[in-house]
C-alpha positions in Angstrom: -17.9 76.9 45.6 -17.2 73.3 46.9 -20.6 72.4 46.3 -20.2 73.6 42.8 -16.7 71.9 42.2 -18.6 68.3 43.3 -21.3 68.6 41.2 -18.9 69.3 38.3 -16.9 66.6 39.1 -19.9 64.1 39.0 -21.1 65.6 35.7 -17.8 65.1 34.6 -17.9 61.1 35.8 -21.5 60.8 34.2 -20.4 62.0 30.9 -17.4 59.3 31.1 -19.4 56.9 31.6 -22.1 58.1 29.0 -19.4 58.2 26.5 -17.8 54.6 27.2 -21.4 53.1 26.7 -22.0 54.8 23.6 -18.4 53.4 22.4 -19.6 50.0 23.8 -22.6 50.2 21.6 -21.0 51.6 18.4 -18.3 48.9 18.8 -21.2 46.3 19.2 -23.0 47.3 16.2 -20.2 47.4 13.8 -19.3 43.8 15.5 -23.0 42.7 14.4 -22.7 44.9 10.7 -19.8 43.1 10.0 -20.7 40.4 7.2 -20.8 36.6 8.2 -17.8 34.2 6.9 -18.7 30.8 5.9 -16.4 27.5 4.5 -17.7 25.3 2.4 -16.4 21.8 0.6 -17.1 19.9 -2.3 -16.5 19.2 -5.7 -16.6 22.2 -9.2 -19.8 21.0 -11.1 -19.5 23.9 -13.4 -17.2 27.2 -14.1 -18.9 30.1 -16.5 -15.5 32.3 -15.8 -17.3 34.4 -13.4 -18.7 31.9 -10.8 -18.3 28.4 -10.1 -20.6 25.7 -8.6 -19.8 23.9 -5.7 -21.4 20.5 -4.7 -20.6 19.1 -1.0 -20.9 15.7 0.1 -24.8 16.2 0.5 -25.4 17.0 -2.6 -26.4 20.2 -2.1 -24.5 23.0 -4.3 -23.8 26.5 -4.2 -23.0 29.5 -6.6 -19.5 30.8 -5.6 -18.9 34.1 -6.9 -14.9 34.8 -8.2 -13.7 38.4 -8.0 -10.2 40.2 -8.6 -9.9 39.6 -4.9 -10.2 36.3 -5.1 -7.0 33.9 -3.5 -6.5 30.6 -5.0 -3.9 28.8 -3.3 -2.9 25.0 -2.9 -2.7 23.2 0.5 0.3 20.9 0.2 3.8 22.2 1.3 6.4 23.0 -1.7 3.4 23.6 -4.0 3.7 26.9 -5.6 0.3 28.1 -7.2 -0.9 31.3 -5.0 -2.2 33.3 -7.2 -4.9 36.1 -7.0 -8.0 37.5 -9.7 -10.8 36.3 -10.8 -9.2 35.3 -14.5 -6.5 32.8 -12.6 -9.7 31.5 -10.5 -11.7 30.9 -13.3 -8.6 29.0 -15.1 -7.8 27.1 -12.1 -10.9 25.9 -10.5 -11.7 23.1 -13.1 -14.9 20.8 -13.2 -14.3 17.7 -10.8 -11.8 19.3 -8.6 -12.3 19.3 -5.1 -12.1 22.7 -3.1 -12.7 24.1 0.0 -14.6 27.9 -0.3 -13.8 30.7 2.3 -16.1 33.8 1.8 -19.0 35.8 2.6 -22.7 34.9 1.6 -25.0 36.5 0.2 -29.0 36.8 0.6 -29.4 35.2 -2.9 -27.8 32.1 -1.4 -24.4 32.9 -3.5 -21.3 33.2 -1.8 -18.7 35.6 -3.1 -15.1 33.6 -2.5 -12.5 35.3 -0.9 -10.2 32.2 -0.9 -10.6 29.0 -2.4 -8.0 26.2 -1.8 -7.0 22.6 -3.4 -5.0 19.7 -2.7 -2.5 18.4 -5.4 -3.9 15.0 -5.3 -6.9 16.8 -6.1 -5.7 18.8 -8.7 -3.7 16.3 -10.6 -7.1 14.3 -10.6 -9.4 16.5 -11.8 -6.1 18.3 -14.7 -6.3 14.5 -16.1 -10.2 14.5 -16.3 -9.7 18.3 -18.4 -6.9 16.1 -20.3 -9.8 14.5 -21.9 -12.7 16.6 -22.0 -13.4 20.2 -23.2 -13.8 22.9 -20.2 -17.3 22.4 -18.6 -19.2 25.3 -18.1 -22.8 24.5 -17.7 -24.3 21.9 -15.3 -25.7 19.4 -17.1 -26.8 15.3 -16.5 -24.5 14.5 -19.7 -21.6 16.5 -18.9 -21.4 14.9 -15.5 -21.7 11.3 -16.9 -19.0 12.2 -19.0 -16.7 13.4 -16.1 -17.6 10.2 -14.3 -16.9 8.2 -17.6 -13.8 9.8 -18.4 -12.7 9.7 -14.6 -12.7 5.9 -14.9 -10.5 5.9 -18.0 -7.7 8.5 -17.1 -7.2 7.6 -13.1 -4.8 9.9 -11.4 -1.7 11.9 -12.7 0.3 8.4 -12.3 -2.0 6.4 -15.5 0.0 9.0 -17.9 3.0 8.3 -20.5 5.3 10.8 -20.7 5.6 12.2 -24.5 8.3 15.1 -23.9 10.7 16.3 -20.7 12.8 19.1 -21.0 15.2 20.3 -17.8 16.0 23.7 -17.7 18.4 24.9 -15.6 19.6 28.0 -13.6 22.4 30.5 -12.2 23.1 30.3 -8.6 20.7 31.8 -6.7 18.1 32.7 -9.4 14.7 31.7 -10.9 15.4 33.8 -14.1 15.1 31.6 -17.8 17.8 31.4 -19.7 17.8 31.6 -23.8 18.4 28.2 -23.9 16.2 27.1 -21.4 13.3 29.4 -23.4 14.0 27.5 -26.6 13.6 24.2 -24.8 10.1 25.3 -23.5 8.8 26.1 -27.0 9.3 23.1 -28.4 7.6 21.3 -25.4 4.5 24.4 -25.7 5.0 24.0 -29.8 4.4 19.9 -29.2 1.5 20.3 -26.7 -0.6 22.3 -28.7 -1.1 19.5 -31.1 -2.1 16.7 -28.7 -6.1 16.7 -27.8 -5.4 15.7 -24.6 -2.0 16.8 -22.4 -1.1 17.9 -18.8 2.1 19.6 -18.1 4.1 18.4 -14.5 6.3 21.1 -13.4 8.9 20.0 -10.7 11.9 22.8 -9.3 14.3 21.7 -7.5 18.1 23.8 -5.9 21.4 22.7 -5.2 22.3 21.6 -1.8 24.4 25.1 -0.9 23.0 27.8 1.1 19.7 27.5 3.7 17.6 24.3 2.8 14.6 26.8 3.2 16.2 29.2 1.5 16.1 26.4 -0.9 12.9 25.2 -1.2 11.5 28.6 -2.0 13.8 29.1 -4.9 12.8 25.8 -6.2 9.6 27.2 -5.9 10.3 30.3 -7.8 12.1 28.2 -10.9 9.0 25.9 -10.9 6.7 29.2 -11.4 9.3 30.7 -13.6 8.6 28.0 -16.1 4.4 28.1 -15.2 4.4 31.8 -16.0 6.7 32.0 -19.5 4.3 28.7 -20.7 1.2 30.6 -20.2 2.2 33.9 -21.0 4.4 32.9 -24.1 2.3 30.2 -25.3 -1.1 30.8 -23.8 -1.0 27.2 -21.9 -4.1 27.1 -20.3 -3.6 26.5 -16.1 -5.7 23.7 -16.3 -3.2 22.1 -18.6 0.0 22.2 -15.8 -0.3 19.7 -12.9 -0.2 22.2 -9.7 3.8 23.6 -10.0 6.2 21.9 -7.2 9.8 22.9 -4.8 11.6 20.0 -3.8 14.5 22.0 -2.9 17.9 20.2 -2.7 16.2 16.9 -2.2 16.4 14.5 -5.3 19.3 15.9 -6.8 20.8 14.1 -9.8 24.3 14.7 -9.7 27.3 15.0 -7.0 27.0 18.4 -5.0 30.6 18.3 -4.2 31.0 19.4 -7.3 30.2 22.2 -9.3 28.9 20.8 -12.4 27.4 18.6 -10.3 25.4 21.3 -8.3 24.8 23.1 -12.1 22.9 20.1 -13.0 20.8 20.3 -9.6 20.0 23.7 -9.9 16.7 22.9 -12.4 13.4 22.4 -13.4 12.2 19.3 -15.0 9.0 19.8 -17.2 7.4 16.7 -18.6 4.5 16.5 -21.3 2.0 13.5 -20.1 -0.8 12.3 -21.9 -3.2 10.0 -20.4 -3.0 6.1 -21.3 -6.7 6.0 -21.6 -6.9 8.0 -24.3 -3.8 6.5 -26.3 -5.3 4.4 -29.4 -5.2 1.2 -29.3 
């Protein structure tokens, strides 16, 4: 009986350790199944709505495939454009912008994006390039002379004369538009739409009360209040709105001590630029 009991005990030991292989190996292989990531940088060549093109500093591009679980998100603190879906993608990721690609290739060669993020710099650059050429969406020698032409006559964000600014502001401890401050975005929207070439800066800032980070993502909020009712309401292209900003309380324009003063800091200031190189002369 003792010789029996040992010789179930070692089967019992061997079948342990039979079993913790096996998980070894299973956990191996789905380790090896599990699809590759790569990251990849560079500049949009060209956007069809589903796809874009990428080309890195070698010159060599790639097809990056945009789904509904696609991230786009900007780099810079206080930005707030997050946003998720391959329609926002598509609307975002402009020709000449520069991007860096997170995702999982494919054995075409494409790689299908899971996230794909932007500095502002980057996106106030290429916004004033789309200021004064139509969308690109096939690669082409002429369309990228064009973007290089253009490029050289708009500059940055900063070569731009402001044509409208409205300030909108907000109730204590909200990000909720007003009827008034509505009203004063339509006739900014109504004035856009009949200027060829027009970018849209969208700044939020908070009063000084309450948690300064607190703070700055409320100013956040107010700032994508505005982003959202402009494209929604008026169909404003995202191309067309320089990459929405929180400042927080910082840069507050009247006496917090106060509360008109804090009334007047709790807002979002929304200017209509137009690029100086494409003014007549």
């Amino acid at each position: 009986m003792a010789k029996l009991n040992r010789i179930g005990a070692l089967a019992a030991v061997a079948l342990a350790i039979l079993l913790g292989a096996t998980s070894l190996c299973l956990a191996q292989a789905n380790e090896s199944a599990a699809p590759a990531k790569v990251k990849l940088e560079g500049y949009v060549i060209a956007n069809d709505g589903q796809s874009i093109v990428v080309r890195d500093a070698a010159g060599k591009t790639t097809t990056v495939i945009l789904t509904d679980e696609t991230v786009v998100k900007a780099k810079d603190p206080g930005l707030g454009l997050i946003r998720k879906g391959k329609k926002s993608a598509a609307e975002a990721l402009v020709a000449g912008l520069q991007v860096e690609v997170e995702g999982t290739p494919g054995a075409d060669g494409k790689v299908t994006a899971s996230q794909v993020q932007f500095g502002k710099k980057d996106m106030e650059r290429a916004q004033a390039i789309q200021a004064g050429v139509a969308p690109v969406e096939q690669k082409t020698a002429e369309t990228e002379q064009k973007l290089a032409e253009t490029n050289a006559r708009i500059g940055d964000i900063t070569n731009m004369d402001t044509r409208k600014m409205v300030t909108v502001n907000f109730a204590v401890n909200s990000a909720t538009l007003s009827p008034e401050s509505k009203s004063a975005l339509d006739g900014l929207a109504s004035e856009a739409k009949g200027i060829q070439g027009y970018v849209i800066e969208v700044r939020g800032f908070a009063d000084s009360t309450g948690n300064a980070d607190r703070n700055l993502v409320l100013s956040k909020q107010r700032a994508e209040a505005v982003v959202s009712y402009l494209q929604i309401t008026h169909d404003i292209p995202i191309r067309r709105i320089v990459t929405p900003a929180g400042y927080g309380s910082s840069r507050a324009v009247a006496d917090n001590a106060t509360e008109a003063g804090r009334a007047s800091n709790r807002r979002v200031e929304v200017k209509l630029l137009v690029s100086k190189g494409l003014q007549p002369k």
